[in-house]
N, C-alpha and C positions, 0 to 999 in steps of 0.2 A: 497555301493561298491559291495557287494554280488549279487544282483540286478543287476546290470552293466554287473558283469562278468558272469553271469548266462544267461542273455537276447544275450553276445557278443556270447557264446559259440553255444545258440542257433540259433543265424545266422548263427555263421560259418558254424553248422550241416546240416543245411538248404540246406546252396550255394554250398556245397562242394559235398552231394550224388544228383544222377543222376539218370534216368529212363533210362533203356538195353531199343534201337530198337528192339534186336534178339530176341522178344518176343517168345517164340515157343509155345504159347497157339493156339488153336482152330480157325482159322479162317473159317466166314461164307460169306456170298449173300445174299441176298432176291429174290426168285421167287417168279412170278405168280402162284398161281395153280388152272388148270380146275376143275370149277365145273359142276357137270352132271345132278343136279337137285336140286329144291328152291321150300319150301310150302308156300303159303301166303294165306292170307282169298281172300273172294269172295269179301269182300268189307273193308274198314275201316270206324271209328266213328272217328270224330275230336276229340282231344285230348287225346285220346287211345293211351295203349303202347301196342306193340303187337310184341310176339317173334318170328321170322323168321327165317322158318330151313333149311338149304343149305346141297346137300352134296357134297365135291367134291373128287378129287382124291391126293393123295399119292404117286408121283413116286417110291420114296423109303423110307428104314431105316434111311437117312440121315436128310432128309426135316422133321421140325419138325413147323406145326402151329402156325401165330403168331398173325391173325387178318383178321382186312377186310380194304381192304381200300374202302368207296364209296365218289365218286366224285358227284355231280351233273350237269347238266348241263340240265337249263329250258328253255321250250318253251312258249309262250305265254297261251296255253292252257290246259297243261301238269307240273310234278313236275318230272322231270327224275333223277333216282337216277342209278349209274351206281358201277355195284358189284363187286371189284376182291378181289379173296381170295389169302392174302401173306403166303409162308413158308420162313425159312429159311435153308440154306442147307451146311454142314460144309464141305468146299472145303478139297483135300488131306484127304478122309477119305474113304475106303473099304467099300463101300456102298453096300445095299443087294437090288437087284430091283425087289423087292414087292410093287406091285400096290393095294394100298388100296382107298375104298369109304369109310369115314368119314365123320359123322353129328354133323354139331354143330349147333349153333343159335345169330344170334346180336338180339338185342334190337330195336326198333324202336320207335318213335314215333311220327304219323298222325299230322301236327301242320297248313296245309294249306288243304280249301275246295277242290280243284284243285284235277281230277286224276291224279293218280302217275303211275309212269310208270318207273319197273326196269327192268333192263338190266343187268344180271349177266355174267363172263365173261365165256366159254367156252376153248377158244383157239384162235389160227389163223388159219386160210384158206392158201392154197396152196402158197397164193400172198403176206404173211405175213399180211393181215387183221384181224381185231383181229373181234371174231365171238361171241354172247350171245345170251342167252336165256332170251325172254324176258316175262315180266307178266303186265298188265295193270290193275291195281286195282282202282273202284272208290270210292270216299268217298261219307260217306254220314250222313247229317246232324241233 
């Protein structure tokens, strides 16, 4: 019976509290953010991991780095890997607009004979085009 009434009270406790919408923590976004320059080797070895250093930029105090996103997208003769670096950026907050270049590095690892061919993202162009820099590395076996 203790059991019963102990298991009913914890449903009741359950159904009865509730999660506030009027959260007033921190809300964020995810940017893109330009990057201005990317080392890579002259060449790759197949199956080789090899650290790749980017730097991009910083609008301000608020945007804080959170990764990379790369997409792909292959061509018959080609491995394209396409580079945008994400921040995030805490909406409603007194931002200081300091433009910082910042280095960091992904990981990579060479897994097809195929040159590769990245494409890091820079920006947009006037036309809202989005613009990269790009590097063509081949492998070799």
């Amino acid at each position: 019976m203790k059991k019963a009434l102990l298991l009913f009270l914890c449903f009741i406790g359950l159904t009865t509290t509730s999660c506030s919408l009027d959260d007033d923590g921190a809300n964020f976004y995810f940017v893109p953010l330009q990057i201005v320059d990317a080392e890579l080797p002259e060449s790759f070895m197949l199956n080789q991991t090899y650290q790749i250093k980017v730097t991009y930029v910083a609008p301000n105090d608020c945007t804080t780095f959170e990764g990379f996103d790369i997409t792909k997208s292959d061509s018959e003769d080609m491995i394209v890997r396409n580079v945008v670096a994400i921040g995030s950026e805490i909406e409603q907050q007194q931002c200081t607009q300091v433009v910082q270049e910042i280095e960091t590095t992904f990981s990579f690892l060479c897994l097809y004979s195929k040159t590769y061919v990245f494409r890091f993202w820079t920006g947009e162009d006037a036309n809202g085009e989005s613009e990269y820099l790009e590097f063509e590395v081949p492998v070799n076996q």
